[in-house]
C-alpha positions in Angstrom: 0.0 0.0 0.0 1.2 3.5 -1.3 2.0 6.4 1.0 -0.8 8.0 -0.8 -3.1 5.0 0.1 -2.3 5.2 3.8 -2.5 9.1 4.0 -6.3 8.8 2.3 -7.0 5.9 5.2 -5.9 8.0 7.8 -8.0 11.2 6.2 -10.7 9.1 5.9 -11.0 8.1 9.9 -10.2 11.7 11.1 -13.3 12.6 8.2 -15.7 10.6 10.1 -15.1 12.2 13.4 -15.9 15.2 12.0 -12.9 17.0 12.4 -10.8 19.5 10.7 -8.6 18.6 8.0 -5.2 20.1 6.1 -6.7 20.2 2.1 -3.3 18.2 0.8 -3.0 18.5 -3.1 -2.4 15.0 -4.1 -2.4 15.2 -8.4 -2.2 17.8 -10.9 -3.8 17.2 -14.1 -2.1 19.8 -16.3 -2.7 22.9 -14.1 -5.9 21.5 -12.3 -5.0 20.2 -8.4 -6.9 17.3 -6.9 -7.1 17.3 -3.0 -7.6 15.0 -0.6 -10.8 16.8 0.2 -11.6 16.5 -3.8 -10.7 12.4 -3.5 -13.1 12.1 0.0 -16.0 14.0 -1.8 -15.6 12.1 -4.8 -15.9 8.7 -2.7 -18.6 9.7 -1.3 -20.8 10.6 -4.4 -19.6 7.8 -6.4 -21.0 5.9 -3.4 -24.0 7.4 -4.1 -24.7 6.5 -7.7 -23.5 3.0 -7.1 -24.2 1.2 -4.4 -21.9 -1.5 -5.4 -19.2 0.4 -4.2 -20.4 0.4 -0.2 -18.0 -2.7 0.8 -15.2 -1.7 -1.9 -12.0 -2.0 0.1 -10.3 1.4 0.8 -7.0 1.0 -1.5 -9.7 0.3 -4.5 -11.9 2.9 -3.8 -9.4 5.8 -3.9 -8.1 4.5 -7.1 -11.6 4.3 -8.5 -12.0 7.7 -7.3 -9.0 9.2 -8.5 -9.9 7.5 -12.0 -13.0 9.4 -11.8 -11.5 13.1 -10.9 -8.7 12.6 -13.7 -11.0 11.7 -16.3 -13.3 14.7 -15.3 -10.6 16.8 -15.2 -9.4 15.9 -18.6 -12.5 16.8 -19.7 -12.8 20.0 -18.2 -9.3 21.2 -19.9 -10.8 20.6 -23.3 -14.2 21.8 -23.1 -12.0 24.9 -22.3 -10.8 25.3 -25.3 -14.2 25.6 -26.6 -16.2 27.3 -24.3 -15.7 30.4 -22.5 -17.3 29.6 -19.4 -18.4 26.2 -19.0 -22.4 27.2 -18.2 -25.7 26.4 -18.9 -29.3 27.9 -18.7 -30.4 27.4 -14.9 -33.4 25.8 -15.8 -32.4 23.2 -18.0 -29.4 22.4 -15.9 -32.1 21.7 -13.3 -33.9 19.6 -15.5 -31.3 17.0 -16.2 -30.1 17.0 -12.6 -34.0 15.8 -11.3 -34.1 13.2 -13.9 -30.7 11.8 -13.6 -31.2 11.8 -9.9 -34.9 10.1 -9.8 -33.5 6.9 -11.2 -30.8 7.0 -8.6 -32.3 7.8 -5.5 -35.8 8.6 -6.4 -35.4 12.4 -5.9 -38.4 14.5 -8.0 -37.5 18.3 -7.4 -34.4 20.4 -7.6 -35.5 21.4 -4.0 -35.3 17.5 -3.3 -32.1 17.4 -5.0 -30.4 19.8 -2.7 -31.8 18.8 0.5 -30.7 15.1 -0.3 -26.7 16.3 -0.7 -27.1 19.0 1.2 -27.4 16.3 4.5 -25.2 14.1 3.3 -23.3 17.5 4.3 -21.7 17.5 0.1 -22.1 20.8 -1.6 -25.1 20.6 -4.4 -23.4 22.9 -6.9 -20.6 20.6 -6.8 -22.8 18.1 -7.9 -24.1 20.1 -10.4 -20.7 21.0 -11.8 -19.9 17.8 -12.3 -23.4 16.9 -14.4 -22.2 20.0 -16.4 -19.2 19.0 -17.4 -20.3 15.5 -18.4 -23.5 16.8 -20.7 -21.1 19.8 -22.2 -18.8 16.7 -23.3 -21.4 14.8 -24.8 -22.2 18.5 -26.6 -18.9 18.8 -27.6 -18.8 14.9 -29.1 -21.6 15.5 -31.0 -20.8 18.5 -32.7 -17.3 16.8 -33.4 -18.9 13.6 -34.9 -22.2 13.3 -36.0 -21.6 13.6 -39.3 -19.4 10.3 -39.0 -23.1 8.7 -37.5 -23.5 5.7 -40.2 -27.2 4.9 -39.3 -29.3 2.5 -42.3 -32.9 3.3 -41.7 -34.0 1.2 -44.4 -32.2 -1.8 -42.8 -33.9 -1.4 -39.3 -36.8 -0.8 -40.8 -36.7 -4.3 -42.7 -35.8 -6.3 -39.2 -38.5 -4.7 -37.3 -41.7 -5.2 -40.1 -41.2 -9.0 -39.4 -40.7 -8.7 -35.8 -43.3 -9.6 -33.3 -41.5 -11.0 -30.8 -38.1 -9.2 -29.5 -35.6 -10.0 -26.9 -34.5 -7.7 -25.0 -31.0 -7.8 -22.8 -30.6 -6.0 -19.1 -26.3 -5.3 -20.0 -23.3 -4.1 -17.7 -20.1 -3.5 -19.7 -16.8 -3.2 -19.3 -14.7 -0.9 -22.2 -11.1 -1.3 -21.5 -7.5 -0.7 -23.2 -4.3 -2.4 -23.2 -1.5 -0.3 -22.2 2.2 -0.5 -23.3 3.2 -4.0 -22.7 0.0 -5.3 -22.2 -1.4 -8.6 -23.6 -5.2 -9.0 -23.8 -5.3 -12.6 -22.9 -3.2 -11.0 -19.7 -5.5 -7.7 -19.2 -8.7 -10.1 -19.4 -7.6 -12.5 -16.9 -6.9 -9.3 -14.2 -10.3 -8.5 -15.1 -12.3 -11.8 -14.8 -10.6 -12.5 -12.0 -11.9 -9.4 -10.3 -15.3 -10.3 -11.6 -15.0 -13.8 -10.1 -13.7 -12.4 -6.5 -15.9 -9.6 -6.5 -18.7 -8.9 -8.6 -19.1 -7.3 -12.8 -19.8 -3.6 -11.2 -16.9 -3.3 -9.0 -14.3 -4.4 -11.9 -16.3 -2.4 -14.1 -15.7 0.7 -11.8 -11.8 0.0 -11.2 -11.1 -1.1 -15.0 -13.7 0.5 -17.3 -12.7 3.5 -19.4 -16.5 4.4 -20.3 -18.3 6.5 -18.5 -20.5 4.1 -17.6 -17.9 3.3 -15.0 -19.2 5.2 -12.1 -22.5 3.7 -12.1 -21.1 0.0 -12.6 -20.9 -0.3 -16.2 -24.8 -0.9 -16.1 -26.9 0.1 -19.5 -30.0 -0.2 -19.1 -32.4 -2.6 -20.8 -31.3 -2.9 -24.4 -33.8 -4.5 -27.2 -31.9 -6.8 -29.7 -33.4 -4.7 -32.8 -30.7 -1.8 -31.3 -27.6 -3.7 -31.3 -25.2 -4.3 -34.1 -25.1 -8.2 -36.0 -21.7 -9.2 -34.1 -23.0 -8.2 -30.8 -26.9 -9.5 -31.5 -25.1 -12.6 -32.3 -22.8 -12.9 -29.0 -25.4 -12.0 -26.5 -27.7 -15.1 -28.3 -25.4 -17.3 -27.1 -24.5 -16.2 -23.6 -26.6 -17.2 -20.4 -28.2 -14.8 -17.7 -25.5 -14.1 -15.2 -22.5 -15.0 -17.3 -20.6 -12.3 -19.1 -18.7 -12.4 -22.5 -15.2 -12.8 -23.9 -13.7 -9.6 -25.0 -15.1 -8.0 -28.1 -12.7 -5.9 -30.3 -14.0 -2.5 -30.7 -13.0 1.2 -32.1 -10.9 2.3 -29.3 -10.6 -1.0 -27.0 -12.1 -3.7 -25.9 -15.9 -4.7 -24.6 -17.0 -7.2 -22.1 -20.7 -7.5 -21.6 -22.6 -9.5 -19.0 -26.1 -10.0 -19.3 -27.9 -9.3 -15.9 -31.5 -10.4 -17.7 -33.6 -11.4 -20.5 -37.0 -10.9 -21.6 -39.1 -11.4 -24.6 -41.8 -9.3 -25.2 -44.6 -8.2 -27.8 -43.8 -5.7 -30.2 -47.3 -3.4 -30.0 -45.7 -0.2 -31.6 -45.8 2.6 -34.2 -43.1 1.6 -37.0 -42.2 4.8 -37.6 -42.1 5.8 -34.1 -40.0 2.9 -33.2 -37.6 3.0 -36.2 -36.1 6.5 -34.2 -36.1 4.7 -31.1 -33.9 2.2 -32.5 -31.9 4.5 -34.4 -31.1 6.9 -31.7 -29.8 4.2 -29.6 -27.4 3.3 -32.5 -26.3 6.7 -32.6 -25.9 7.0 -28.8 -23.8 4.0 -28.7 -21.6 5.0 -31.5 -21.4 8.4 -30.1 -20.1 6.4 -26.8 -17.0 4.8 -29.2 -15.6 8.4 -30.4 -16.1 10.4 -27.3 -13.8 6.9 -25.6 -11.0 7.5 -28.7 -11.1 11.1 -28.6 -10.7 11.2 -24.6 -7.9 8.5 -25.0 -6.3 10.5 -28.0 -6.4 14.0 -25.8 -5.2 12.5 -22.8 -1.9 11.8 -24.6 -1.6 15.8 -24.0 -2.5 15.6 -20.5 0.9 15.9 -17.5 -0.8 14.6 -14.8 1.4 14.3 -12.1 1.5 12.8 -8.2 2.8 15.5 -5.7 
């Protein structure tokens, strides 16, 4: 265990009594500090969104959160270069906030929203902050690649005329890269030994590079007519509660487990459904280009351990 480790542990205890702390700088990423305040706060909230992360051993957590606080930083240094302040109207800011929020913890109201953090004694604008900085990014992806969106609507059109009966898959995923002198067969072992040991959302929160890797990896209920031949054909052929090989994607790697299964009854407006389905395409290959852009700007980044 690291210096850094043990001086977080010992943070940590003096925390939860409550009493005062020195604000140690711990990382710079380019000119932006991280603190050991920054690392407790950031512990605490990803404990929030996933509550996978409760019995998380102390060494893991800090490196899951010091993950977290780089990659956000990295972010923050390039929506910089594109935004002179990094703001949005109060109101819609708002918005998003209730709604990502009510599937987490239930909360309905802004008002809600800031009692709830405001208790758990964590500042609600930082909260906020961090919401902006994660919707400006998917802003600033989109206007980068949209054009490079390949979507056939003729094609989904065709598999969903015939379909009255759709599976549909409740996924986690892992997205992960191989560093210099790496092996995959050698990275996916770390990783489904973790999974094995522990459970699918706490390897996805130390080893995933999406941003899905603060809530777990988890996606959501995804219907087969969404998903892409190579992965429609994996997922057929994996069981409830196993998880796949590694699947060779723009930018990495992708592990999927499927949590559930369903089949149900297609009762739905074609046309209506057609931009369902092709939204979801979009959104997932909006997910590959904002990972290779983030991993192609963080070549840029000096982050450094004071």
């Amino acid at each position: 265990m690291n210096y850094k480790v043990i001086f977080i542990l010992f943070i940590i205890f003096f925390f939860n009594q409550s009493l005062a702390l020195e604000n140690k700088i711990l990382f710079k990423v380019n000119n932006e500090i991280i603190t050991s305040v920054d690392i407790l706060k950031e512990i605490k909230y990803l404990k929030i969104i996933n509550d996978k992360l409760i019995n998380i051993n102390d060494n893991e957590m800090f490196e899951i959160s010091k993950k977290s606080l780089i990659r956000e930083k990295i972010k923050k240094i390039e929506l910089l270069k594109y935004f002179d302040e990094l703001k949005l109207d109060d109101e819609y800011l708002n918005k998003l906030t209730v709604n990502y929020f009510n599937d987490k913890v239930g909360i309905e109201t802004i008002a809600e929203f800031e009692k709830y953090f405001t208790e758990l004694k964590i500042d609600p604008d930082l909260i906020k902050k961090k919401l902006l900085i994660e919707i400006l990014w998917n802003q600033l992806i989109f206007n980068k690649f949209n054009k490079n969106i390949k979507i056939d609507k003729n094609s989904i059109k065709k598999e969903l005329a015939n379909l009255n009966i759709q599976t549909e898959y409740l996924i986690s995923e892992i997205v992960f890269e191989l560093k210099s002198g790496e092996t995959l067969d050698k990275k996916f072992k770390i990783i489904k030994n973790k999974i094995e040991q522990k459970n699918f959302s706490e390897a996805a929160s130390i080893y995933s590079i999406s941003n899905t890797s603060n809530i777990g990896g988890k996606l959501g209920w995804i219907k087969e007519s969404s998903m892409n031949k190579k992965i429609k054909s994996i997922l057929k052929n994996t069981t409830v509660g196993t998880f796949t090989s590694p699947i060779t994607i723009p930018g990495g790697f992708l592990i999927l487990r499927v949590e559930e299964k369903r089949e149900t009854k297609q009762k739905y407006n074609l046309d209506k459904e057609i931009k369902i389905v092709a939204q979801k395409k979009t959104n997932e290959q909006l997910n590959r280009f904002s990972i290779i852009y983030f991993n192609k700007i963080k070549k840029d980044i000096n982050i450094n351990e004071l």
